[in-house]
C-alpha positions as CSV (number, residue, x, y, z in Angstrom):
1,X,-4.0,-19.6,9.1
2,X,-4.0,-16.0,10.6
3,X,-5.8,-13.3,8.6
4,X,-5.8,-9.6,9.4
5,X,-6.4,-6.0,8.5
6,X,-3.1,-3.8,7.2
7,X,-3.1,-0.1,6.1
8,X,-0.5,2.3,4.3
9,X,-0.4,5.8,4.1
10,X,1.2,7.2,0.5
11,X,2.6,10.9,0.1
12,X,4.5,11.7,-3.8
13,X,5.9,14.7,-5.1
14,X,7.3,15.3,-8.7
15,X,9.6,18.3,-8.7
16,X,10.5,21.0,-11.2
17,X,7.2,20.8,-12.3
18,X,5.5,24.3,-12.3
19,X,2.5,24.4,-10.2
20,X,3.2,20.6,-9.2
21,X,1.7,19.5,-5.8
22,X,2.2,16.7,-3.8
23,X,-0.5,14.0,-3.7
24,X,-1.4,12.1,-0.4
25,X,-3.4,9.1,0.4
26,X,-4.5,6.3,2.5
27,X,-4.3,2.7,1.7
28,X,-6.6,-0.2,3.5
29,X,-5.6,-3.4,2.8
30,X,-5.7,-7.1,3.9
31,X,-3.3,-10.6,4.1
32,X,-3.2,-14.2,4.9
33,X,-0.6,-15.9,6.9
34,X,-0.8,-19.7,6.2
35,X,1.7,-21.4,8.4
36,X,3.4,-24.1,6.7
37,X,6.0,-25.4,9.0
38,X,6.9,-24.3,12.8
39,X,8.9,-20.7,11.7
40,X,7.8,-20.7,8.3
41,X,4.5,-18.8,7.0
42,X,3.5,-18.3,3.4
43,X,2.3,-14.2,3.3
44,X,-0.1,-12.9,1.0
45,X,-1.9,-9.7,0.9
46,X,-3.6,-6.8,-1.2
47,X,-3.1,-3.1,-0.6
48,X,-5.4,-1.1,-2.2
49,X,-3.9,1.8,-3.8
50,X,-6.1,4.9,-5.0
51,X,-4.8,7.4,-7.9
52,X,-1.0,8.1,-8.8
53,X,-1.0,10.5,-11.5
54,X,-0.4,14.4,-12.1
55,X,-2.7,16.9,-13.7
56,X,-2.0,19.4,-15.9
């Protein structure tokens, strides 16, 4: 089993909104690799994501 530390980095825009802005963020996140058989691995992971939405 092989465990480690991944991270992401987000940017979203809506457009033709009026006074729309882009939102940015980063993303920490972990996984598990469980090795099942010499070149195969079972992946599993969370990425934490933080607030997608648009105001006003």
């Amino acid at each position: 089993m092989e465990f480690g530390l991944e991270e992401g980095y987000n940017w979203s825009d809506i457009s033709d909104l009026k006074n729309g802005k882009s939102l940015s963020e980063f993303n920490p996140g972990f996984y598990f690799d469980i090795w099942l058989k010499n070149q195969w691995y079972l992946y599993t992971g969370v990425l934490v994501k933080g607030r997608m939405d648009a105001s006003d």
